[in-house]
Every structure is written in C-alpha cells, then in structure tokens.
C-alpha positions in Angstrom: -4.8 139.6 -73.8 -3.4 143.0 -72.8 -6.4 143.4 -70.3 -5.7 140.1 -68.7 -2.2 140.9 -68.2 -3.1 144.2 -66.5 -5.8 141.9 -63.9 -2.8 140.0 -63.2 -0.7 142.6 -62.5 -3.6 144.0 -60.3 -4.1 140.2 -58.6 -0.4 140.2 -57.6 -0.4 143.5 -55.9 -1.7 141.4 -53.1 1.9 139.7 -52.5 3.9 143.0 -54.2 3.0 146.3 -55.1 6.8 146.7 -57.2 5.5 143.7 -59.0 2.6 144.2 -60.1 3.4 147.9 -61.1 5.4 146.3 -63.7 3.3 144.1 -65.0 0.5 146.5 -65.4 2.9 148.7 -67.2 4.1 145.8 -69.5 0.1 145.6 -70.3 -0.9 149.1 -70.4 2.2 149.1 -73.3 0.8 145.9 -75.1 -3.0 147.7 -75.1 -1.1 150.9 -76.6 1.1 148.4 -79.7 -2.7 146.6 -80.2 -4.1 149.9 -80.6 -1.0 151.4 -82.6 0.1 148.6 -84.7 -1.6 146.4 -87.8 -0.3 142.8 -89.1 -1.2 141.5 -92.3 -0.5 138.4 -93.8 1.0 138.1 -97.3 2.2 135.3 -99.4 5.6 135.5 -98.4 5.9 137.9 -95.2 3.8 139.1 -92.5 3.8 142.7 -93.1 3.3 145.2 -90.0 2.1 148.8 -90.1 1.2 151.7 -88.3 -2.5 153.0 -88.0 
C-alpha cells in the first residue's frame, strides 16, 4: 500500500508538483511505520510494538 501511495503521488505531479510532494511524503512516512512498527493480535486487544 505505501508504494502505491507514493505512484500516486508521482501520477499527480502531472496536474501539481505541491501535491504530489505531499502525498509522496505521506507514503514515504507509511513505508517507514510498516518497516518500524508490528501488530499482533490477542484475545482481547490488538497489541502494537516496535521492531
């Protein structure tokens, strides 16, 4: 998902560059909490932890 957020950040620099700067930031942070980040699923909570 994050890498498909940063192509359409890259397919609307075509109409504007201020736009799709911020979405390829928004993506390049999402790639950095999927690589950071770790959700598990318990009985009663899902539980989220650093790497």
């Amino acid at each position: 998902m994050p890498l498909g957020v940063v192509g359409l950040g890259l397919a609307c620099g075509l109409l504007s560059w201020i736009a799709a700067a911020v979405v390829v930031l928004f993506g390049c942070f999402l790639m950095l909490q999927t690589a950071l980040l770790r959700l598990r699923f318990e009985a009663e909570a899902l539980v989220v932890t650093r790497s």
